[in-house]
Each structure stands twice: as C-alpha cells, then as structure tokens.
N, CA, C and O atoms as a printed pandas DataFrame, in Angstrom:
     atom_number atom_name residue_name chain_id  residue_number  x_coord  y_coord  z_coord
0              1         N          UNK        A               1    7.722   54.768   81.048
1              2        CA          UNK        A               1    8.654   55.838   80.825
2              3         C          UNK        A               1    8.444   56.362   79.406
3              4         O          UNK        A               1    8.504   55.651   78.403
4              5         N          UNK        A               2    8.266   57.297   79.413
5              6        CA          UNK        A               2    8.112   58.537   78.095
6              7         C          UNK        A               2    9.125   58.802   77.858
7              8         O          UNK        A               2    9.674   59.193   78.888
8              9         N          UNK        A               3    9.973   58.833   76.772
9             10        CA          UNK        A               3   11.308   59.669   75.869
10            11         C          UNK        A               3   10.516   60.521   75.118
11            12         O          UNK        A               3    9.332   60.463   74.787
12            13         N          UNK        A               4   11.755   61.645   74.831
13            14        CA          UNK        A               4   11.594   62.132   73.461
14            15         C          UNK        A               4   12.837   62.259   73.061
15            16         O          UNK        A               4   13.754   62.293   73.882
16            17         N          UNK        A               5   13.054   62.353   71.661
17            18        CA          UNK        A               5   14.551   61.973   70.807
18            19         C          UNK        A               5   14.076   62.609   69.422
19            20         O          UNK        A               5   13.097   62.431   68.698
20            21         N          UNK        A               6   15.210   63.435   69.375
21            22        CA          UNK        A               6   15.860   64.487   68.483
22            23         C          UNK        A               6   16.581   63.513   67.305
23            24         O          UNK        A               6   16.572   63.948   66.153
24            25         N          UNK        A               7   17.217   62.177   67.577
25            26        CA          UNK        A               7   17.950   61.340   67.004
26            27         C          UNK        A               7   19.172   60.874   67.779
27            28         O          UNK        A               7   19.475   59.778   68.251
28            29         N          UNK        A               8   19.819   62.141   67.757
29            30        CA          UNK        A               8   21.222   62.674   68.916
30            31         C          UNK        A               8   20.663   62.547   70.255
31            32         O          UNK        A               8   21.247   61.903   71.127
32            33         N          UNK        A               9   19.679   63.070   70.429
33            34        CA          UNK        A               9   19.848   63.046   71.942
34            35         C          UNK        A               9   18.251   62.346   72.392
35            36         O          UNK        A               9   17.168   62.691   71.921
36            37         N          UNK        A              10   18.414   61.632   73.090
37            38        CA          UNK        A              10   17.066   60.941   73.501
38            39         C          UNK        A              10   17.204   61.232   75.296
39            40         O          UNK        A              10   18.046   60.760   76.060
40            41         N          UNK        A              11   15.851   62.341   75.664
41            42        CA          UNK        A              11   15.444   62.623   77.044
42            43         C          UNK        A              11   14.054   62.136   77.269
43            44         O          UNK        A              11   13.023   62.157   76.597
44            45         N          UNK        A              12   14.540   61.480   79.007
45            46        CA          UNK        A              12   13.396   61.288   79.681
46            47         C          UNK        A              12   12.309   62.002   79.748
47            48         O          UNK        A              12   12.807   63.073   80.092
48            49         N          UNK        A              13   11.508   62.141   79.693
49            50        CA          UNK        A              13    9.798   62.862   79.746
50            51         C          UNK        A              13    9.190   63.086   80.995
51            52         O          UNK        A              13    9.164   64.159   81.598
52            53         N          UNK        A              14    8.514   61.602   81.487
53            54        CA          UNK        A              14    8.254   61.248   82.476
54            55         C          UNK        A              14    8.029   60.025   82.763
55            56         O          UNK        A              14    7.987   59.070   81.988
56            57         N          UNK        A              15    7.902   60.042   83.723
57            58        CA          UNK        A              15    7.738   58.222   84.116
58            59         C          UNK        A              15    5.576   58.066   84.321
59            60         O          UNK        A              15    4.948   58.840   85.044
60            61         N          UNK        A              16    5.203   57.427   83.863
61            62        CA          UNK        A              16    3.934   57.163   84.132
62            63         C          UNK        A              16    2.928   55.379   84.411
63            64         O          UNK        A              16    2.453   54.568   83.616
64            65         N          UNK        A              17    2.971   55.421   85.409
65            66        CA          UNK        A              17    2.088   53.985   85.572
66            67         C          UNK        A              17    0.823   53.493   84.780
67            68         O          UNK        A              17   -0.247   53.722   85.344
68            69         N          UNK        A              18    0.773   52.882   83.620
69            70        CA          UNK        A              18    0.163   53.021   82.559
70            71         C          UNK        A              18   -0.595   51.905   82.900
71            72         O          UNK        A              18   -1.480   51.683   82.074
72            73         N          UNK        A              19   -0.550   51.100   83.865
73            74        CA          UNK        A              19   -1.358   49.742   84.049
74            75         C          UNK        A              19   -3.131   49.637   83.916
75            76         O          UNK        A              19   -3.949   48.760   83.641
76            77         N          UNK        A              20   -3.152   51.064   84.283
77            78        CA          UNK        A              20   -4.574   51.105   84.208
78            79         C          UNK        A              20   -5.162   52.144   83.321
79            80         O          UNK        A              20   -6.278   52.579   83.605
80            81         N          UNK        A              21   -4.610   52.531   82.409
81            82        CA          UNK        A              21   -4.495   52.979   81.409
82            83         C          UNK        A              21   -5.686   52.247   80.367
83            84         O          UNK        A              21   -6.167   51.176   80.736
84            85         N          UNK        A              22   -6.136   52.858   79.071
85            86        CA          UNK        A              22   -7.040   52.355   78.331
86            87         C          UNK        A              22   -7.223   53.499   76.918
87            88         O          UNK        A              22   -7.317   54.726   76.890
88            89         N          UNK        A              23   -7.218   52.116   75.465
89            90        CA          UNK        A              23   -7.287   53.152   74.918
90            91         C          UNK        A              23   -8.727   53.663   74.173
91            92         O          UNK        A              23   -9.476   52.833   73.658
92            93         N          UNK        A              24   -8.990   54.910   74.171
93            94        CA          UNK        A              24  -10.500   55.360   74.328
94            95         C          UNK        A              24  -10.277   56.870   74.442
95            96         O          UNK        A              24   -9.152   57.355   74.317
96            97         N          UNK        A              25  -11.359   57.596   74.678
97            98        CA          UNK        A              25  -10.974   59.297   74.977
98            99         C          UNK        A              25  -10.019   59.625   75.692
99           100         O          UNK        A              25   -9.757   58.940   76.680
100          101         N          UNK        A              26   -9.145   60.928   75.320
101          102        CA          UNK        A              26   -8.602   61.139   76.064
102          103         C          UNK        A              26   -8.516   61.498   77.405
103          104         O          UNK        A              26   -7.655   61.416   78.281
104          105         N          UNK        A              27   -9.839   61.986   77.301
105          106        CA          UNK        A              27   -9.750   62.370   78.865
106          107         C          UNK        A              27   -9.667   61.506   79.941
107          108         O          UNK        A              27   -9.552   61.840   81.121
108          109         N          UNK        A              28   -9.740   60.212   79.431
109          110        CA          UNK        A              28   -9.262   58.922   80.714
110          111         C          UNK        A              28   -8.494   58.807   81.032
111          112         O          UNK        A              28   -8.289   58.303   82.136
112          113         N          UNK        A              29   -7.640   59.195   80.271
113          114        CA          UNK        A              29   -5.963   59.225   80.585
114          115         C          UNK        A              29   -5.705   60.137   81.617
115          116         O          UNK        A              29   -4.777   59.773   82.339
116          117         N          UNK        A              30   -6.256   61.267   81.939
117          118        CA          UNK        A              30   -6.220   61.971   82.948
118          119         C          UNK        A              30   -6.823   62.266   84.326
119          120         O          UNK        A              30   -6.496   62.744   85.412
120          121         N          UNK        A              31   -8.278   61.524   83.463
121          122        CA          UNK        A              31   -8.642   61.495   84.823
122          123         C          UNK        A              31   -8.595   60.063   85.944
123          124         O          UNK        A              31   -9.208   59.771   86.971
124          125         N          UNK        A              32   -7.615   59.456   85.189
125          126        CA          UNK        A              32   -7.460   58.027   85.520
126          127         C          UNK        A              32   -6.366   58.317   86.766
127          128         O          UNK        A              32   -6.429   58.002   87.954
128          129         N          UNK        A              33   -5.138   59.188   85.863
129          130        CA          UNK        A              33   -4.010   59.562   86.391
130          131         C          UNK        A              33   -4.578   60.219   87.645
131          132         O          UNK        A              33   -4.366   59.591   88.683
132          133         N          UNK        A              34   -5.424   61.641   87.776
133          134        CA          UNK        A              34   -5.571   62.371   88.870
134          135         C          UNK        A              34   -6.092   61.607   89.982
135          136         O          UNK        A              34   -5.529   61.754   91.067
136          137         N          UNK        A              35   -7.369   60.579   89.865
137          138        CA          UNK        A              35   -8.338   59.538   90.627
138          139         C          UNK        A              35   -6.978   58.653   91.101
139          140         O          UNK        A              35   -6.748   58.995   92.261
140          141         N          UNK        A              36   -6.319   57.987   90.807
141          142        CA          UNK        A              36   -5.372   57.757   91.118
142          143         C          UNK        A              36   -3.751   57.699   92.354
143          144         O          UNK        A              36   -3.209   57.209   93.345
144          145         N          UNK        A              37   -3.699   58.720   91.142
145          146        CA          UNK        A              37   -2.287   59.526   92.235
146          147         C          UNK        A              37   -2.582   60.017   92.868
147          148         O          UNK        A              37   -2.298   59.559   93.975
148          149         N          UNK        A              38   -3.340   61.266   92.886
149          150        CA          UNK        A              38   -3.554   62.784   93.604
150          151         C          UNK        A              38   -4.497   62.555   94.923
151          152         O          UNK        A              38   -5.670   62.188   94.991
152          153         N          UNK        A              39   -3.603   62.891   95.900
153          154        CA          UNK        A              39   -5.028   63.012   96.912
154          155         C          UNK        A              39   -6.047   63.732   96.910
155          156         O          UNK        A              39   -6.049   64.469   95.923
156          157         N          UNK        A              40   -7.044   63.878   97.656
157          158        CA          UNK        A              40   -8.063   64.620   96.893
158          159         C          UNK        A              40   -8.246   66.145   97.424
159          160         O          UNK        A              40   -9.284   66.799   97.317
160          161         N          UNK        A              41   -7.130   66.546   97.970
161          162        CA          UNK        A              41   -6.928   67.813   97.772
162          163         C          UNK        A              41   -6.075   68.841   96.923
163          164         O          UNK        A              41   -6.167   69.996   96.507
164          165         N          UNK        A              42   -5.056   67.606   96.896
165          166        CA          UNK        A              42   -3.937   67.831   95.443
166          167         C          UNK        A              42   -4.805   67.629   94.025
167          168         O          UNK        A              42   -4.658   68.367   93.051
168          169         N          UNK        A              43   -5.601   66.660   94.072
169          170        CA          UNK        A              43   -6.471   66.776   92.647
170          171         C          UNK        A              43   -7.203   67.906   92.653
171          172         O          UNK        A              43   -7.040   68.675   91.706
172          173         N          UNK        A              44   -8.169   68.258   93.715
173          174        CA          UNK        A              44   -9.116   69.430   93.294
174          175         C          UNK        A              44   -8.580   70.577   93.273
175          176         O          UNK        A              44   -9.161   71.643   93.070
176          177         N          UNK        A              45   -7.498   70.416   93.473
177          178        CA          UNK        A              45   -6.603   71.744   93.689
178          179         C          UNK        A              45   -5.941   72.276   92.091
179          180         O          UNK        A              45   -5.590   73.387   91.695
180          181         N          UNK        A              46   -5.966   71.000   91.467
181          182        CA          UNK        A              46   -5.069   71.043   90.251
182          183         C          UNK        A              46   -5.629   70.367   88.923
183          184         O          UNK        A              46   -5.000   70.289   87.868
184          185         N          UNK        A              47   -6.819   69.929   89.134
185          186        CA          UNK        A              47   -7.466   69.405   88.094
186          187         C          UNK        A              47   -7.599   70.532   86.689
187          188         O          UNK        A              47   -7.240   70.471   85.513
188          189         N          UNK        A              48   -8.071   71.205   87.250
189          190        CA          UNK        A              48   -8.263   72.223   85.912
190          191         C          UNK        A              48   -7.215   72.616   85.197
191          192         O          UNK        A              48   -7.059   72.556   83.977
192          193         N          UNK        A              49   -6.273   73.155   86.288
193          194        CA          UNK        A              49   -5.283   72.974   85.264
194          195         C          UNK        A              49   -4.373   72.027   84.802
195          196         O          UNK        A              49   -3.440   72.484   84.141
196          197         N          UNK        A              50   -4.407   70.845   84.979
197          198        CA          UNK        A              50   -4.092   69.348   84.553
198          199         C          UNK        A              50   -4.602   69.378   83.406
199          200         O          UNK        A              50   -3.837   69.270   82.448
200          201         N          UNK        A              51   -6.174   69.550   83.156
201          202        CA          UNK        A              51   -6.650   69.092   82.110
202          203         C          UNK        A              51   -6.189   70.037   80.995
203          204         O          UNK        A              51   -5.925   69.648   79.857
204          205         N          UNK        A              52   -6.098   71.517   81.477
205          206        CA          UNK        A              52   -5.897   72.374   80.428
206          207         C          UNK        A              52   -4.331   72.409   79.863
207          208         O          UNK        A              52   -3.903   72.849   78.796
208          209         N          UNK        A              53   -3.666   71.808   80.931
209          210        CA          UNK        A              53   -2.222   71.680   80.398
210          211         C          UNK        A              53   -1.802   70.306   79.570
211          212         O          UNK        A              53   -0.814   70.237   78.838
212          213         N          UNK        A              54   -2.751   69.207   79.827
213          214        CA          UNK        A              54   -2.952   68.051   79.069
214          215         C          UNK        A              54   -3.257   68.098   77.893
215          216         O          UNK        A              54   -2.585   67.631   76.974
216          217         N          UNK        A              55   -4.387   68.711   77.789
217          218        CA          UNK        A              55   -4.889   69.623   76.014
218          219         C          UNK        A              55   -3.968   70.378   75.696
219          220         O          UNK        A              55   -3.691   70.153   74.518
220          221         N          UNK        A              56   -3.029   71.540   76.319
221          222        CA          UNK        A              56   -2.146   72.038   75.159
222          223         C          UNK        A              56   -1.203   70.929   74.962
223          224         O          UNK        A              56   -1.195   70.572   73.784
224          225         N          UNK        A              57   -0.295   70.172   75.822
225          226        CA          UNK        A              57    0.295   69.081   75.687
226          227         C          UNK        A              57    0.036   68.373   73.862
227          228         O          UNK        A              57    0.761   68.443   72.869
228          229         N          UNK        A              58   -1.329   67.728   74.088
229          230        CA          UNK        A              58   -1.950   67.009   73.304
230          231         C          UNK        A              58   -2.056   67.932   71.744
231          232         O          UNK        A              58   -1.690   67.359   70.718
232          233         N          UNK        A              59   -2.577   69.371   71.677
233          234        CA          UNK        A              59   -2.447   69.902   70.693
234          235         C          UNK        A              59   -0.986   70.475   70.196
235          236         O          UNK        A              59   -0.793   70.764   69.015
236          237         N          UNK        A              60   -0.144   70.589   71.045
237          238        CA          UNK        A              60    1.503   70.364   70.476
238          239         C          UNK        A              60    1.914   69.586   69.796
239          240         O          UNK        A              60    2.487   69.710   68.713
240          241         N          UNK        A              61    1.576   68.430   70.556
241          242        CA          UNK        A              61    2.122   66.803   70.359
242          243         C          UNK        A              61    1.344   67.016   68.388
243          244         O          UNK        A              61    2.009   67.135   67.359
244          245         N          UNK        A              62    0.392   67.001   68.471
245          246        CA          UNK        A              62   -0.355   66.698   66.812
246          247         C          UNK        A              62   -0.291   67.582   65.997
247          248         O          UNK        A              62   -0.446   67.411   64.788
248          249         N          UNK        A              63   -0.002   68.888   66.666
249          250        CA          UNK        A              63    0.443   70.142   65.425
250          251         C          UNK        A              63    1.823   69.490   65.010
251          252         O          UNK        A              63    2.030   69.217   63.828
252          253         N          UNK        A              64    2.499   69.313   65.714
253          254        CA          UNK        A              64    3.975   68.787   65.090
254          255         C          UNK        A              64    3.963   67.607   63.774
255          256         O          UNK        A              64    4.726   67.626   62.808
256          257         N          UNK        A              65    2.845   66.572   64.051
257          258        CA          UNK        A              65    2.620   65.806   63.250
258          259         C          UNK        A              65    2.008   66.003   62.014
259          260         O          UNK        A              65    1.991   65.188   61.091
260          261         N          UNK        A              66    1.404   67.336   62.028
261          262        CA          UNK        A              66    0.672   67.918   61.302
262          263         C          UNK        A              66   -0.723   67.649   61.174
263          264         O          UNK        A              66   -1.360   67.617   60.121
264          265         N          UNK        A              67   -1.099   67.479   62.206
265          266        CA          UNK        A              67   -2.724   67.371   62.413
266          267         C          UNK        A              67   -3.316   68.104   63.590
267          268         O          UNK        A              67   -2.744   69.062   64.111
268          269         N          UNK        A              68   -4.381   67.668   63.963
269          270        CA          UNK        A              68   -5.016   68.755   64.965
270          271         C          UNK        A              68   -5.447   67.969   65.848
271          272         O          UNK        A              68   -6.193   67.087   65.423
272          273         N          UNK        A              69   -5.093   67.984   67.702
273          274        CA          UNK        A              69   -6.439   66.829   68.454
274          275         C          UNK        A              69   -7.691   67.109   68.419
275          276         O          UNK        A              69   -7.837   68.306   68.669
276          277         N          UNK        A              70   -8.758   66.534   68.211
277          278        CA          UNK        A              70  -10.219   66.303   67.953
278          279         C          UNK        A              70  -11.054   67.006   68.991
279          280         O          UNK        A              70  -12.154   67.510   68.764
280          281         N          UNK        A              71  -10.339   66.992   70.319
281          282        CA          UNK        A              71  -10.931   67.514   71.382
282          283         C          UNK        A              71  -10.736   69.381   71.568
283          284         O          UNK        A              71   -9.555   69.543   71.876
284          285         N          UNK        A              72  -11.170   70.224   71.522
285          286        CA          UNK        A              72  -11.314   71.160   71.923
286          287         C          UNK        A              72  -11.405   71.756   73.243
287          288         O          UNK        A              72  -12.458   71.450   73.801
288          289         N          UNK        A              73  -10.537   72.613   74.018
289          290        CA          UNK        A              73  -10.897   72.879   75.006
290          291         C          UNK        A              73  -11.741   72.657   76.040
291          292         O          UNK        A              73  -11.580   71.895   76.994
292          293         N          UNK        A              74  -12.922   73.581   75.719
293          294        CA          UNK        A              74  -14.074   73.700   76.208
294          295         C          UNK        A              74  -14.885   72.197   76.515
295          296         O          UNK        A              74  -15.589   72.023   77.509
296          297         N          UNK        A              75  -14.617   71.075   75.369
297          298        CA          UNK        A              75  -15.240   69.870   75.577
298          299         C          UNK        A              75  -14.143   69.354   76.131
299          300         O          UNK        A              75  -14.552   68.195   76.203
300          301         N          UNK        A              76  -13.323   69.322   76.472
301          302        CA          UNK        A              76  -12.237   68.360   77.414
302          303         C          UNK        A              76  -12.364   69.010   78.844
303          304         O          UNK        A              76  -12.050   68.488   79.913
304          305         N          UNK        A              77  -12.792   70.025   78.672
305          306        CA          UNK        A              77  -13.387   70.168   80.270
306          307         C          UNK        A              77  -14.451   69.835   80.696
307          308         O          UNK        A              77  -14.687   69.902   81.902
308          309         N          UNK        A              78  -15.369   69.387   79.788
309          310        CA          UNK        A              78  -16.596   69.050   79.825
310          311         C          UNK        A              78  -16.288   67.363   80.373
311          312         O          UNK        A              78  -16.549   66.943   81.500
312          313         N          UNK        A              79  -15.819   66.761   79.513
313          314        CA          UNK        A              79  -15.329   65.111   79.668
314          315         C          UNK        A              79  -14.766   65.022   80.680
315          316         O          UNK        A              79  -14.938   63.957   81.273
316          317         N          UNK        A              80  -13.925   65.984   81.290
317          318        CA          UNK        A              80  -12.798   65.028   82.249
318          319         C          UNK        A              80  -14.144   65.232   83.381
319          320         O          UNK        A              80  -13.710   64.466   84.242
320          321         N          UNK        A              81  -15.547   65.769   83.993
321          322        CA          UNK        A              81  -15.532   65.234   85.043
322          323         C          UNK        A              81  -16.634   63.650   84.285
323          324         O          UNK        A              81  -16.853   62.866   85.208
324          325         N          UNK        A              82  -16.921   63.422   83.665
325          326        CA          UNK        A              82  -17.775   62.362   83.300
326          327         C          UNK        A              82  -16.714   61.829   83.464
327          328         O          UNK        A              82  -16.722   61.346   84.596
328          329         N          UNK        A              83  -15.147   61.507   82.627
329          330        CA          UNK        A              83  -14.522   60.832   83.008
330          331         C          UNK        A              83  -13.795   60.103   84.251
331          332         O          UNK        A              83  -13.366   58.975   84.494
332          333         N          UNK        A              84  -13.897   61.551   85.016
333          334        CA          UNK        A              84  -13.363   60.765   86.646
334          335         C          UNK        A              84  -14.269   59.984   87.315
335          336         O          UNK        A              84  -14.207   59.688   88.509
336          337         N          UNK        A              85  -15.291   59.583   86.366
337          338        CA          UNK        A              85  -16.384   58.603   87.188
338          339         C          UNK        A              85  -16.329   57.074   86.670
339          340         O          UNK        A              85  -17.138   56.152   86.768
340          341         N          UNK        A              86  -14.317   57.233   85.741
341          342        CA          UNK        A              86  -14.793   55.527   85.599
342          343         C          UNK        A              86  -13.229   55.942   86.347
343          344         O          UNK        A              86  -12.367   55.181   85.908
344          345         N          UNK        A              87  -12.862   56.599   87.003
345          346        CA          UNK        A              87  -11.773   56.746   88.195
346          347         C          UNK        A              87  -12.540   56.212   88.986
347          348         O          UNK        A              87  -12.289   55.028   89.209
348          349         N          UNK        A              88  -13.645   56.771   89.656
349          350        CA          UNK        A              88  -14.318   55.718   90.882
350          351         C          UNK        A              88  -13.963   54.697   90.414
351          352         O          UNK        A              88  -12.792   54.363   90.597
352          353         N          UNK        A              89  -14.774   53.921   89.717
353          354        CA          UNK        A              89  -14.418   52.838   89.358
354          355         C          UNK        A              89  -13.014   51.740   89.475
355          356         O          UNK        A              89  -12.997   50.621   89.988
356          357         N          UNK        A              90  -12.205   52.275   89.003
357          358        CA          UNK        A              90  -10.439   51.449   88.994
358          359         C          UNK        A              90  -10.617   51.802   90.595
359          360         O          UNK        A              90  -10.765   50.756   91.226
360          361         N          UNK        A              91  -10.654   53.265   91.643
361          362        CA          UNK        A              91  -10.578   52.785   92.544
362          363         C          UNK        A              91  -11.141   51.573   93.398
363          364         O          UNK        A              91  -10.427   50.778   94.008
364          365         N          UNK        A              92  -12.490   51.547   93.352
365          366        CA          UNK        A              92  -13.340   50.696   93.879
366          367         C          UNK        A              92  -12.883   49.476   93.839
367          368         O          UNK        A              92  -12.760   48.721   94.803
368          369         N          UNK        A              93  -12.555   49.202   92.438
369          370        CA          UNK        A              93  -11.982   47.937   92.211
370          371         C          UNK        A              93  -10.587   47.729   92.356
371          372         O          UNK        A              93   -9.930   46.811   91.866
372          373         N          UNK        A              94  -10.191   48.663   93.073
373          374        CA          UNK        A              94   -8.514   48.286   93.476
374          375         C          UNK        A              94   -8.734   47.832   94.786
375          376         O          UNK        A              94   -8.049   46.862   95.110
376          377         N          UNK        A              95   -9.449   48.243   95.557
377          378        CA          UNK        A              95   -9.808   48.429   97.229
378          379         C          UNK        A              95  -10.548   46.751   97.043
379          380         O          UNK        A              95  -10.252   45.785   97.746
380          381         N          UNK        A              96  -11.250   46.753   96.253
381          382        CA          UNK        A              96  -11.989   45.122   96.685
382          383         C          UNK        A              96  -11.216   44.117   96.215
383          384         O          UNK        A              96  -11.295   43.040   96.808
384          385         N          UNK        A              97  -10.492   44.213   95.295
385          386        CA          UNK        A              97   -9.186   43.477   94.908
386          387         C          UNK        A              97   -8.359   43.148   96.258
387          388         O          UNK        A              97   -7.931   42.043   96.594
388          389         N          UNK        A              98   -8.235   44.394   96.963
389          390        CA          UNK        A              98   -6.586   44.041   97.527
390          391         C          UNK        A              98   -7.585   43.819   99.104
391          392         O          UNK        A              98   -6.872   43.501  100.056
392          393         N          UNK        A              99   -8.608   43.912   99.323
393          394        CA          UNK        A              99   -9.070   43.430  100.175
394          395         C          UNK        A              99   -9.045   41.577   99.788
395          396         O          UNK        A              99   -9.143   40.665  100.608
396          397         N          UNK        A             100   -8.956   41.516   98.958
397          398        CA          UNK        A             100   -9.397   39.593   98.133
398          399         C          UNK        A             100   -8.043   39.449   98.706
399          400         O          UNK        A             100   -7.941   38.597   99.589
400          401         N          UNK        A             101   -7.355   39.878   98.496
401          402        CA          UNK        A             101   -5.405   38.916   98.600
402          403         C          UNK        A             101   -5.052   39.490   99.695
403          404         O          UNK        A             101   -4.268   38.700  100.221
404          405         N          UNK        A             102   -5.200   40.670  100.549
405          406        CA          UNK        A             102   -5.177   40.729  101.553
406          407         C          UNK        A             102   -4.528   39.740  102.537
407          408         O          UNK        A             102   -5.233   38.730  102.535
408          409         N          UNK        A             103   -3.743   39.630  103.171
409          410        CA          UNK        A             103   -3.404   38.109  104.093
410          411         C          UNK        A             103   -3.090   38.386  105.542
411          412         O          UNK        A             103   -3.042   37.709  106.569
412          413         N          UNK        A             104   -2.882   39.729  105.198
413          414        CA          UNK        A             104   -2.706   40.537  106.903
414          415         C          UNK        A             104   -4.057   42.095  107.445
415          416         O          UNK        A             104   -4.471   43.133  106.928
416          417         N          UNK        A             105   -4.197   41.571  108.334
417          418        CA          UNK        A             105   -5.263   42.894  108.392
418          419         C          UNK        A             105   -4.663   44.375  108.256
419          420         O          UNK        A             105   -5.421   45.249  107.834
420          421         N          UNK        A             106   -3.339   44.705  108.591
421          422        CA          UNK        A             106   -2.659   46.232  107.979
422          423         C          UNK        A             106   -2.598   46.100  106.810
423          424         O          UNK        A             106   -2.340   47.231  106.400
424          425         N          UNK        A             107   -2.685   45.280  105.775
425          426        CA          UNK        A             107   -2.684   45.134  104.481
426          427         C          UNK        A             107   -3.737   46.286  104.132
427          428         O          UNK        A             107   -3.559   47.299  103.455
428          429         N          UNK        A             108   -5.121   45.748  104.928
429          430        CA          UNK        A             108   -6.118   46.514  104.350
430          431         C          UNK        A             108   -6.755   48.027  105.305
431          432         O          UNK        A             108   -7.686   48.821  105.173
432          433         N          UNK        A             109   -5.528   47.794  106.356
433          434        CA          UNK        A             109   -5.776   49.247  106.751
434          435         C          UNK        A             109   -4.703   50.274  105.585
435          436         O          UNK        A             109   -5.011   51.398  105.188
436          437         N          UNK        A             110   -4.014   49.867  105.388
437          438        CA          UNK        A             110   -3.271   50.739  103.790
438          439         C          UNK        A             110   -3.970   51.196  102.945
439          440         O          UNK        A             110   -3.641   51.885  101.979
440          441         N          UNK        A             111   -5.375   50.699  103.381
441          442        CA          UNK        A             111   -6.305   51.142  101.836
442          443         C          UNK        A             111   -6.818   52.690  102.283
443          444         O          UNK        A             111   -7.290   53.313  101.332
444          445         N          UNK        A             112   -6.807   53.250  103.280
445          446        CA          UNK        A             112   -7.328   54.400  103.853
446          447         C          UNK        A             112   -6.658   55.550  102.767
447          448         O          UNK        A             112   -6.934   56.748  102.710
448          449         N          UNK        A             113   -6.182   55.173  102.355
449          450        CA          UNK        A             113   -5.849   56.610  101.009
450          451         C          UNK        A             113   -6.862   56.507  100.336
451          452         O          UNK        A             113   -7.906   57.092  100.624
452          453         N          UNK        A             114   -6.658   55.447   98.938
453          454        CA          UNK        A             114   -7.425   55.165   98.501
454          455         C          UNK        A             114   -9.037   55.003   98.356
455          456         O          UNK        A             114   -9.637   54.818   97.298
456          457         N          UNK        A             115   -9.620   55.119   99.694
457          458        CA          UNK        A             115  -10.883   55.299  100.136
458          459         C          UNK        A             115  -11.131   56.275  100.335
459          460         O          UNK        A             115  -12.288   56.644  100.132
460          461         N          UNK        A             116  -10.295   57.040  100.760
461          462        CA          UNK        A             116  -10.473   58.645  100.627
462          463         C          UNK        A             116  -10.570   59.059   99.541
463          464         O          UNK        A             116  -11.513   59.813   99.299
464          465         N          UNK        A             117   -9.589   58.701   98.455
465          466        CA          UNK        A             117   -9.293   59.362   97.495
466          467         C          UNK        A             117  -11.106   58.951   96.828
467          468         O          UNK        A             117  -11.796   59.960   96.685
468          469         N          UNK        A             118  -11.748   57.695   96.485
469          470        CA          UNK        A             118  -12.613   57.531   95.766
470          471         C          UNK        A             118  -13.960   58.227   96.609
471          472         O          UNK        A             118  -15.043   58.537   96.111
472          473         N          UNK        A             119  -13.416   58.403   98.430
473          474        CA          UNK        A             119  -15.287   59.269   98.865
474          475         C          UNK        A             119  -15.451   60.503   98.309
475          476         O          UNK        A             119  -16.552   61.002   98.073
476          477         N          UNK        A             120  -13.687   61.356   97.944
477          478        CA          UNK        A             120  -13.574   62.516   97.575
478          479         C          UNK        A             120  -14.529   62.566   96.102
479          480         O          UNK        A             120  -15.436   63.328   95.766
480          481         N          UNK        A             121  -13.992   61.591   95.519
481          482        CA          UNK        A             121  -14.612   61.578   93.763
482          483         C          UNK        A             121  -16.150   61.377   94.010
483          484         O          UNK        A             121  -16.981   62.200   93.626
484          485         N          UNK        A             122  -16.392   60.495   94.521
485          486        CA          UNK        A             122  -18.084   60.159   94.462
486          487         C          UNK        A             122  -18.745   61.427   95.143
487          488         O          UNK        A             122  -19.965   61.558   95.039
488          489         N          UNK        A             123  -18.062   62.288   95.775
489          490        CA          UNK        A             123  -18.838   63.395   96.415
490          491         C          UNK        A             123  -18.933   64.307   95.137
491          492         O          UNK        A             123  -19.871   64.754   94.477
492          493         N          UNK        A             124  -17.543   64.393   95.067
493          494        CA          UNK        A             124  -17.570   65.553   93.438
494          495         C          UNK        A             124  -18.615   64.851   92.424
495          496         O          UNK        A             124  -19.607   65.486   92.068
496          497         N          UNK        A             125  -18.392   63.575   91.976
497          498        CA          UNK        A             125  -19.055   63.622   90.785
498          499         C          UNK        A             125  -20.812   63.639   91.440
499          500         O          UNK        A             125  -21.715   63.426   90.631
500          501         N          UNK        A             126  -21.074   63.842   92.568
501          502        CA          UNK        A             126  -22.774   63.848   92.548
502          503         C          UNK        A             126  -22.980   64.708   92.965
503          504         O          UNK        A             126  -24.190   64.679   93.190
504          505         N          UNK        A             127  -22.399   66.033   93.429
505          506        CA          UNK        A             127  -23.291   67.133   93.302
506          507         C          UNK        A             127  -23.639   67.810   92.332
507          508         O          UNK        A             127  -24.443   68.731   92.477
C-alpha cells in the first residue's frame, strides 16, 4: 500500500503486490507489474501508455524533490520491452513453482492464465 501525506491528511495511493518487485531500473517495476497482472490483451492494449504514464508519474515524483528521473522518455520506451523479458521469467518461474506444491491436479489447471499471459510475452518479445 502506497500513501501520500500532506502531514494533516494521509491518502491511499494504491495498493501494489511488491513481492516480486526488485530494486534495479525502473522499468522492471512495470514491466513486472503489466507481465503479471494484465492479461495479455489488457497489457498490449495499455502498455504504452502505462509506461508513458509511469515516466510522468516518476518525473513528478523527483521534480518535487528537486531532482530529475535519469530515464527519459524515449529510453523508457526503449527498456520496458527488454524489460518484459525478465517478466517471462517471474512468470515461468511462478508456473514451475506452483506446479512443485501443487497437491491437487485443478491446482495446476489454474495456471492457464498465467501461461497465457507468458505465450503472449514470449511471442511479443521475439518478433
């Protein structure tokens, strides 16, 4: 859960599942989130502007502080798709994970999102 606080008044932001989270470029943070959550028509549908609303986000957030984020536009669009290729990844390894503890076979028919979601990515990131 994200706040922000004035002093007086402290509001919710958003709620975000940070477990697989890492700290490193930014653009993992997003494309961790989209590989993730988004099915893969809700992601390709909204990626671009995810990322571009993530970067103004990010250059708000550090003008206030009085600095600038490092990333520029143009190269944060460049990163996020290299980045959604360590999204394959957390997926892959969520699916062979929960295939390991698995104890019921619908356990691992549940994974049919998730397998979608990562054939969607491995198609995008190789053409």
């Amino acid at each position: 859960m994200l706040y922000e606080s004035d002093r007086s008044n402290v509001q919710l932001i958003v709620i975000i599942d940070w477990q697989s989270f890492t700290i490193g470029n930014a653009l993992f943070d997003i494309s961790l989130l989209c590989a993730i959550s988004l099915t893969p028509e809700v992601r390709k549908t909204n990626e671009h502007a995810l990322v571009e609303f993530y970067w103004r986000e990010m250059q708000q957030k550090c003008a206030a502080k009085g600095t600038s984020f490092i990333i520029d536009l143009d190269t944060a669009r460049k990163l996020y798709p290299h980045c959604l290729q360590w999204g394959a990844v957390v997926l892959a390894m969520m699916v062979f994970l929960r295939r390991l503890v698995a104890a019921e076979p619908d356990e691992i028919r549940e994974d049919g999102p998730l397998i979608a979601r990562l054939r969607a990515i491995l198609e995008d990131i190789t053409e």
